[in-house]
Structures are given as C-alpha cells and as structure tokens.
C-alpha positions as a Markdown table, in Angstrom:
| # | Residue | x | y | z |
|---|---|---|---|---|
| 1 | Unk | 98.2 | 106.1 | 135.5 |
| 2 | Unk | 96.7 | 109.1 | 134.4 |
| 3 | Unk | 95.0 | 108.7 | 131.0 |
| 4 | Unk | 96.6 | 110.1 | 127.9 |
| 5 | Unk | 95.6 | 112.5 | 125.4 |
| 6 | Unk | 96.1 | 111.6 | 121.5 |
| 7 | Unk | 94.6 | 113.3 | 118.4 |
| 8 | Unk | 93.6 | 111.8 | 115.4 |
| 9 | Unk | 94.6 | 113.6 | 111.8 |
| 10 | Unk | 93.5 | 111.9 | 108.6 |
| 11 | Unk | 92.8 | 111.7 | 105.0 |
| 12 | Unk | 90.2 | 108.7 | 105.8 |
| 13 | Unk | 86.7 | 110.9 | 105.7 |
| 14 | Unk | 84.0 | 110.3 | 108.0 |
| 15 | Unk | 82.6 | 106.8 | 106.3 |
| 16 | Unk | 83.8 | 103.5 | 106.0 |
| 17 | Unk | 85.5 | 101.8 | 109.4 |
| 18 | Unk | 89.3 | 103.5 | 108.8 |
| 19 | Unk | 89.1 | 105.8 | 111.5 |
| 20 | Unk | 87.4 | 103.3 | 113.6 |
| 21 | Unk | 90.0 | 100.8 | 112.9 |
| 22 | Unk | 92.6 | 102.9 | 114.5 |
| 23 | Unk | 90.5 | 103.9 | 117.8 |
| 24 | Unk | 89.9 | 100.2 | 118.2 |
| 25 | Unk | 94.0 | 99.1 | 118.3 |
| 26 | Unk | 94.2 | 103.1 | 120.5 |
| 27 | Unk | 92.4 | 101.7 | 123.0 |
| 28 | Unk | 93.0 | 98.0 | 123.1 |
| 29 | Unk | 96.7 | 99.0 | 123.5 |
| 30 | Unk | 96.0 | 101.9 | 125.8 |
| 31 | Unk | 92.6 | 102.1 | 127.2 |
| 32 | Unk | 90.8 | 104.7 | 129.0 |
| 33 | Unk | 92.8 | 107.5 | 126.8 |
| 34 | Unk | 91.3 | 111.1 | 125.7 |
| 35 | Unk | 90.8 | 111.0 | 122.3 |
| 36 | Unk | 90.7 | 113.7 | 120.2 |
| 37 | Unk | 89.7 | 114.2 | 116.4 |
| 38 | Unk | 90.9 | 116.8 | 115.0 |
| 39 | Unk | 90.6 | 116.2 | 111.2 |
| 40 | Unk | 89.3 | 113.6 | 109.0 |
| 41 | Unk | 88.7 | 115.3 | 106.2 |
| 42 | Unk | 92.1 | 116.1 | 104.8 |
| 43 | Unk | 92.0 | 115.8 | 100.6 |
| 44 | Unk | 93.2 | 113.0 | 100.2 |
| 45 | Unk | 97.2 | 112.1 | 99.6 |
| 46 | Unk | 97.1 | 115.7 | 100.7 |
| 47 | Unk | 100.3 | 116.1 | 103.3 |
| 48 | Unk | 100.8 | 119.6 | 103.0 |
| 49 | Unk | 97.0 | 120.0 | 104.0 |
| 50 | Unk | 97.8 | 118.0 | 106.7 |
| 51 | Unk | 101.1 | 119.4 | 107.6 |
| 52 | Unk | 99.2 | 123.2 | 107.9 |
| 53 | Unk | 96.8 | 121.2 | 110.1 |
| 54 | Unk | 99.3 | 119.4 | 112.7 |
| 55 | Unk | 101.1 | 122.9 | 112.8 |
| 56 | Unk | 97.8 | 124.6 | 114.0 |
| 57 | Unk | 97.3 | 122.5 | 117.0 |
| 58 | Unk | 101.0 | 122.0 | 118.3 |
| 59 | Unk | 100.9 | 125.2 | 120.7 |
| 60 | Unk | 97.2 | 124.5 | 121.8 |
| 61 | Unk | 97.6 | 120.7 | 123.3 |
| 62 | Unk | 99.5 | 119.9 | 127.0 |
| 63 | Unk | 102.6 | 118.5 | 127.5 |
| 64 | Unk | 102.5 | 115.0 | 126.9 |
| 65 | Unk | 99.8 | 114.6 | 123.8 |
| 66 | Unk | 100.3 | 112.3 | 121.7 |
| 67 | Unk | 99.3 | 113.1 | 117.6 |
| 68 | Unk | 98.7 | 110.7 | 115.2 |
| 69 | Unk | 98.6 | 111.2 | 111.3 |
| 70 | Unk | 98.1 | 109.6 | 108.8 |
| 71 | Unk | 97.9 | 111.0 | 105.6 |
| 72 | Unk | 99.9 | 108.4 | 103.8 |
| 73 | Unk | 100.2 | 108.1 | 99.8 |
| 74 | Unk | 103.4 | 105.9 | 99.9 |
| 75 | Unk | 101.8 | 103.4 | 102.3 |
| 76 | Unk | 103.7 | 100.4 | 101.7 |
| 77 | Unk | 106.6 | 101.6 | 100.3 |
| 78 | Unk | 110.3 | 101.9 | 102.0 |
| 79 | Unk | 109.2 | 105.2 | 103.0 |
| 80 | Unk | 110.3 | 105.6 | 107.2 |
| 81 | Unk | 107.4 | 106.0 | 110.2 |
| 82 | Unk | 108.6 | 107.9 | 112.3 |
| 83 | Unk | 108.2 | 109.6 | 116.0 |
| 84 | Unk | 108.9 | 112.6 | 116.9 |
| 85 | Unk | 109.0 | 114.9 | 120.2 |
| 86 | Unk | 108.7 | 118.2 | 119.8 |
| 87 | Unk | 106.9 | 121.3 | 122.0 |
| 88 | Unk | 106.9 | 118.3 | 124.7 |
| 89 | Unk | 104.5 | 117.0 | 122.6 |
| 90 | Unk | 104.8 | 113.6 | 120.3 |
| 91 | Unk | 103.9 | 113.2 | 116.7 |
| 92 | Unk | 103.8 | 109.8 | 115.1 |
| 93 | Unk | 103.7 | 109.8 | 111.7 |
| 94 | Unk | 104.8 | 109.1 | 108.1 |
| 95 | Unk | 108.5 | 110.7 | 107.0 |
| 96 | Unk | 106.8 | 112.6 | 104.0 |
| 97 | Unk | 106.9 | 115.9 | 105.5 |
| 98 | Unk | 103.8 | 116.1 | 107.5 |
| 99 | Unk | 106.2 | 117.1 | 110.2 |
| 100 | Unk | 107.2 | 120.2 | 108.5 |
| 101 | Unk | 104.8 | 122.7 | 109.9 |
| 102 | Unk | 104.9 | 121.5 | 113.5 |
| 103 | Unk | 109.0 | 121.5 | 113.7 |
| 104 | Unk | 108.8 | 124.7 | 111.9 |
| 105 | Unk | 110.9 | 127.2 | 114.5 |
| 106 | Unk | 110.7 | 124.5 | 117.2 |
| 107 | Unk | 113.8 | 122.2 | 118.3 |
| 108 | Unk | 113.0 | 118.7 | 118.1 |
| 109 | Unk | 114.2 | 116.8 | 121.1 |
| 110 | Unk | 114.3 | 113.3 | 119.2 |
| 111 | Unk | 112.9 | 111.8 | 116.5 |
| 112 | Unk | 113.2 | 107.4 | 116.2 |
| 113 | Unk | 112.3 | 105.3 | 113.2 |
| 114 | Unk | 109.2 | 102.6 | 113.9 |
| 115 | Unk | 111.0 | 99.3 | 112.8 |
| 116 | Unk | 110.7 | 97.1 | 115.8 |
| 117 | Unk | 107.9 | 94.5 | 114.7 |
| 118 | Unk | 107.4 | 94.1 | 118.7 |
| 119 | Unk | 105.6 | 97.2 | 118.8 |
| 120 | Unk | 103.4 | 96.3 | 115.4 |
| 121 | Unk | 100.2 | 94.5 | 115.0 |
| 122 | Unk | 101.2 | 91.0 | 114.3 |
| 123 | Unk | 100.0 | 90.9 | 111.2 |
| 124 | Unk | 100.6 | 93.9 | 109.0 |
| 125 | Unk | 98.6 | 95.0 | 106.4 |
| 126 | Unk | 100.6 | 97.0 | 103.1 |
| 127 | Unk | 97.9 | 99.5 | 103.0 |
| 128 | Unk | 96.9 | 100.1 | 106.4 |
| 129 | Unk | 100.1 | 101.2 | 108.6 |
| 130 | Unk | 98.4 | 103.6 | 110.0 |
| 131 | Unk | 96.3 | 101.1 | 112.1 |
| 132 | Unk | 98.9 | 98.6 | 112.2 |
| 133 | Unk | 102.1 | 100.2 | 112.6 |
| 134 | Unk | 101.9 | 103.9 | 113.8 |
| 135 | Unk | 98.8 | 103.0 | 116.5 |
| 136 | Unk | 100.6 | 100.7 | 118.2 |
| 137 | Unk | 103.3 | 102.8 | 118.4 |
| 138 | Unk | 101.6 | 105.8 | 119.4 |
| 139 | Unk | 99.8 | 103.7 | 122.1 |
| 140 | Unk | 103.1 | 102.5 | 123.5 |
| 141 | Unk | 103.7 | 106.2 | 123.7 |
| 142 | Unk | 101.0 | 106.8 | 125.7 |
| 143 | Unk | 101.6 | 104.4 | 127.9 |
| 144 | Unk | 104.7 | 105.6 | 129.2 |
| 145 | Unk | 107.0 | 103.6 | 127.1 |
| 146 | Unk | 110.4 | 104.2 | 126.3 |
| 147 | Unk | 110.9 | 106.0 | 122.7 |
| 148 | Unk | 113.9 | 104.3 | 121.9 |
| 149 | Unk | 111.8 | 100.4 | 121.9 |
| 150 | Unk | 109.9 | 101.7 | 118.9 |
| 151 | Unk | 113.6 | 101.6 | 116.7 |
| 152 | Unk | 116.7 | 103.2 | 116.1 |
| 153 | Unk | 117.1 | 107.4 | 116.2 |
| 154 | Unk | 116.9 | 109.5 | 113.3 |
| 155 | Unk | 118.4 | 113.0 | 112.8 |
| 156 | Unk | 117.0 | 114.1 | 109.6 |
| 157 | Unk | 113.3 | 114.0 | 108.4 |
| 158 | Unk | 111.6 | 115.3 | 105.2 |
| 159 | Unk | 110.2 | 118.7 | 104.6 |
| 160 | Unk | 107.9 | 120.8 | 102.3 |
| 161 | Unk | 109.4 | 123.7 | 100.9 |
| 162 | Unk | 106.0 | 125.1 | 100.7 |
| 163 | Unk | 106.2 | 126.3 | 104.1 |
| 164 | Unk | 108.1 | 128.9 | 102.9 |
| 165 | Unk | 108.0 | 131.9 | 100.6 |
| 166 | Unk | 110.7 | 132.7 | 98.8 |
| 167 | Unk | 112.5 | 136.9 | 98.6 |
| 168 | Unk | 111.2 | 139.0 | 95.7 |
| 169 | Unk | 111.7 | 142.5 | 94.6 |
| 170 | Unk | 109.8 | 144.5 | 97.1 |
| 171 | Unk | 108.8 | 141.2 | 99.2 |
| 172 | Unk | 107.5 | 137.5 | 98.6 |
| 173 | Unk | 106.1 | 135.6 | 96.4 |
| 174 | Unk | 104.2 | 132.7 | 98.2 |
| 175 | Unk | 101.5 | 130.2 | 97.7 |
| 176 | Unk | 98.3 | 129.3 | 99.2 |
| 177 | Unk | 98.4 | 126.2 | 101.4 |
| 178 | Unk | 95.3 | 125.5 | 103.0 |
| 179 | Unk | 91.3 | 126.4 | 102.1 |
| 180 | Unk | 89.4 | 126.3 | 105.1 |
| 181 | Unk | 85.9 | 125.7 | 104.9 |
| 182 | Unk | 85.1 | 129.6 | 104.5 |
| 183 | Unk | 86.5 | 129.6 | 101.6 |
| 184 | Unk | 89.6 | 131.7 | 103.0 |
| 185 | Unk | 93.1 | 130.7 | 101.4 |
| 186 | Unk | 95.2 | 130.5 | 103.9 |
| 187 | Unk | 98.9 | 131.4 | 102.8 |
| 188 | Unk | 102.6 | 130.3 | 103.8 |
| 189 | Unk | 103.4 | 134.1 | 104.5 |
| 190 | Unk | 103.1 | 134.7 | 108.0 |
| 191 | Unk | 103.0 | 137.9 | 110.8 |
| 192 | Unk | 106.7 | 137.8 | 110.9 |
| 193 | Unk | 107.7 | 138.2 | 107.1 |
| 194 | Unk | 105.7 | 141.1 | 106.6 |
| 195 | Unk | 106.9 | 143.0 | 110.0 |
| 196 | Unk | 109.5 | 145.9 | 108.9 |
| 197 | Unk | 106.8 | 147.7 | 107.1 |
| 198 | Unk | 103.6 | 148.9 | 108.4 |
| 199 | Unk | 100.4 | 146.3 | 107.7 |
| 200 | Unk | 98.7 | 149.4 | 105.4 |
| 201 | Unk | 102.2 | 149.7 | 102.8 |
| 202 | Unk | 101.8 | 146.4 | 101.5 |
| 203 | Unk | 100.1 | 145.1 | 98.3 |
| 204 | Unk | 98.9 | 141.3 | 97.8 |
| 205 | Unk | 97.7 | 139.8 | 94.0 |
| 206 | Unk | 96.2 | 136.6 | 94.0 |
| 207 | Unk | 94.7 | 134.9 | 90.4 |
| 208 | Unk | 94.4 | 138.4 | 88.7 |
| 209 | Unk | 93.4 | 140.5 | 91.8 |
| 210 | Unk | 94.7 | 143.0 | 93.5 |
| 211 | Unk | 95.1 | 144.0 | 97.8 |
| 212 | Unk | 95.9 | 146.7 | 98.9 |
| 213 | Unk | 96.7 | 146.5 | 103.0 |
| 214 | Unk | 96.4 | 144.3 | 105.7 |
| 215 | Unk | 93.6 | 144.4 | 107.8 |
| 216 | Unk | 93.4 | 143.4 | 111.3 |
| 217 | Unk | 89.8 | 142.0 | 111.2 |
| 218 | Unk | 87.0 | 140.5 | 108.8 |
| 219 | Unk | 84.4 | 143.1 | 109.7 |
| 220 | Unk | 87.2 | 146.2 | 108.9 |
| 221 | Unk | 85.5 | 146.4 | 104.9 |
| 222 | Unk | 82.1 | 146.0 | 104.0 |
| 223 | Unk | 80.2 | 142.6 | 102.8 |
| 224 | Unk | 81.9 | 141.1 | 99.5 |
| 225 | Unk | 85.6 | 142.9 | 99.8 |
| 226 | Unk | 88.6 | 140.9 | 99.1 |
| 227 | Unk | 91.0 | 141.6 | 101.8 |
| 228 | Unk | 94.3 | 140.3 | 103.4 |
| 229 | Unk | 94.6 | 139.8 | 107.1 |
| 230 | Unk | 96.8 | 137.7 | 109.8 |
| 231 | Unk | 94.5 | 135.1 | 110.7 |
| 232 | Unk | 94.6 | 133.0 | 114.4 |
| 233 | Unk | 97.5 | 130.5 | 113.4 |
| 234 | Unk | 99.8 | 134.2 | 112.2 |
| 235 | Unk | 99.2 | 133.2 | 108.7 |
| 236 | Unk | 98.1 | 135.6 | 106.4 |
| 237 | Unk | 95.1 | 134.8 | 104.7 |
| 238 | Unk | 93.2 | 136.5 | 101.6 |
| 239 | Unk | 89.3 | 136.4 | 102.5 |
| 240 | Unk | 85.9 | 137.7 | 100.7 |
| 241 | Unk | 83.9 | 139.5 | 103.7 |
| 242 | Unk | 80.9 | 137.1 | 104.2 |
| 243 | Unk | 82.0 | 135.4 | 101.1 |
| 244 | Unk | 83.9 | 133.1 | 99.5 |
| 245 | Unk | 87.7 | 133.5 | 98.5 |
| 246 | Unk | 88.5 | 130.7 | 97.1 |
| 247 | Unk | 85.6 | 130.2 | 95.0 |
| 248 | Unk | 85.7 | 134.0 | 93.9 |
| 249 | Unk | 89.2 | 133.5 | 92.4 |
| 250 | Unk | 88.6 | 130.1 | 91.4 |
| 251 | Unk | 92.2 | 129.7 | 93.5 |
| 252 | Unk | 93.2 | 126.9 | 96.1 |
| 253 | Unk | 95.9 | 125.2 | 97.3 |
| 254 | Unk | 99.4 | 126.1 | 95.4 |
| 255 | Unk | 98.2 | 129.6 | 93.2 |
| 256 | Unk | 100.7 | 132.0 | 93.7 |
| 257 | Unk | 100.5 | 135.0 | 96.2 |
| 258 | Unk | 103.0 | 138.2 | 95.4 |
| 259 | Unk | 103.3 | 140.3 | 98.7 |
| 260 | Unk | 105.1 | 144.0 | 97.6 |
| 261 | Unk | 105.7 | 146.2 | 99.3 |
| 262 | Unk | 103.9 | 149.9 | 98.3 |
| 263 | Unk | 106.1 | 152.1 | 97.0 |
C-alpha cells in the first residue's frame, strides 16, 4: 500500500517529547507514512490560531492527507473528537472549532465521533488524547480503514464566529485572527467581501490608524508604510513595509478592523 501523508498541527512547541509522542503511536500504527509538520508553535489553547492555520493548508495537500490537530484546552472533558472529510482530505481533531476555517465554503462529506475504545491506546491518558485517542485514529485512517469503526456519525460540529466579519455602514467591521511571524495581522476579511468596489475606494483603521487602499503587493509603498493588501490565503492583511505591524500598533489577535468604504 502506498504510504500516506498526515500533517501535524499543535500547540505543543518544539521541546519536551509531546510531538514525539504522537509520531511514535503514527508510525507504530501506520508505518512508513509521510509526515508532515506544519505547526507546532500555535499559542497555546489558541484554536482560532490553529483554525487560520488548518484553513491555510486544506487546498495545498492531495487527495487523501490525513491532518491531525491538536490544539486542545478541554482535554479531558466531555468535549467530542471528531473526524472529518472534507476537500477529499481528512481532519482529525477536537469539536472546539478548529474545523471552522477548513469547512469554511466547503461541503463536508462526513464527519464521525471517535468513541470506539478499539481504535484508542489501551490505556488513555486525561491529558494526552491527542497521542492516545486522535493518533490512533488518524492512523487507522491512513491505513485505509473504514470511517465509520472509529464511532457513530455526526452532523453538526462547533464553529468560531470569528471567521467572519459582521455588515457595517459603508462595510465591515472585522478582527485580526492570526500574527504571522512578520508581524503582519492577518484579518477574517477576505478578497470576496471587499469585491463590489474597486481595491483603491476603501479605507481600513486598525488601533488608532488609518488605510487608505488596498495594495496588491508589499513593495507598492516605501519602507515603514502601513498598508492593506490580500495576502496568499485571500485574506486581507494590514502590514508595515519591511516592518513590523503588529508590534507598531501594539495590536494582535482579536483588535478590531473597520473596512469603509470611501465616500
């Protein structure tokens, strides 16, 4: 059987054995598979950093890929694991709405709760269902097995509202959801909610400051200009040229972003 691909997306950091913990049961349970590490340096308890994440991935991976996450603040709880097809792709995961991004204007062909204990480590650990839990499952995945061992189907699953701005006079108001390591703040305003007015007739205010147009590219204003631009994943995104947005505004991760339209 060919070998399968599955990507790793955590809150666990790059010390300690956490992420090696989970590679171990990966390829015990499914050896010889592609793994992939997308992300290990979420903020921790931080799902709608790892939601933006999983969404920027979904369109670039084959059919088949199997993505595991696990960015999990109610470990332990009653909260559901879950596994989910969507793209032709799988995502096992926590119900807490890290699935909001990827299922975002996709149909989901299936989604099953992971409750057989067949498919668990046999002993299972209250703070580490990642490795013990949602591994083996994603393993059993890759393997070719059949979705419907891992437990009974599921219509519904929790989503973030932040994924989405809400209408305003003249436009949006939106917040940032993701700082990438540029500093850029990354906003849940995207390509399409800004396209029945030209990029130039719209003006952003972030943390006191003001935009005014979208620019297509970074190197469009000089060194040290705030600006607005669609970035790779169709996001907008408020940078500093060859600086530092976020630290600029002193702004992160839920500040408010107004998108107007000029008049």
């Amino acid at each position: 059987m060919k070998p399968g691909i599955l990507t790793l997306t955590t809150d666990f950091g790059v010390t300690g054995p956490y992420v090696a913990a989970l590679k171990g049961v990966l390829l015990d349970l499914a050896p010889c598979t592609q793994l992939v590490d997308v992300c290990h340096s979420i903020s921790p308890q931080n799902i709608l950093e790892g939601g933006f994440v999983l969404a920027g991935i979904v369109d670039v991976f084959p059919k088949g890929t199997v993505h595991l996450a696990v960015i999990d603040p109610g470990v332990g709880t009653e909260r559901r694991l879950i596994a989910a097809r969507v793209a032709d792709q799988w995502f096992v995961l926590p119900d807490n709405g890290l699935l909001t991004g990827v299922a975002r204007g996709r149909e989901l062909s299936g989604i099953w709760e992971l409750s057989n204990p067949a498919l668990q480590r046999s002993v299972v650990s209250a703070t580490f269902h990642g490795r013990d839990i949602l591994a083996p499952a994603a393993a059993h995945l890759l393997r070719g097995g059949d979705p419907a061992e891992l437990g009974p189907p599921r219509t519904r699953f929790i989503t973030l509202r932040n994924f989405e701005p809400s209408p305003a006079e003249q436009g949006f108001v939106g917040e940032v959801i993701f700082r990438d390591a540029f500093g850029n703040l990354i906003t849940n305003i995207n390509a399409d909610h800004l396209a029945d007015a030209p990029p130039g007739s719209w003006a952003i205010e972030i943390a006191g400051e003001r935009i005014e147009g979208i620019v297509r590219a970074y190197g469009d204003r000089p060194s040290g200009t705030l600006i607005a631009l669609v970035g790779s994943s169709g996001w907008v995104e408020v940078a500093v040229v060859n600086g530092d947005a976020a630290r600029q505004l002193t702004a992160g991760a839920g500040t408010t972003v107004w998108f107007r339209r000029l008049s």
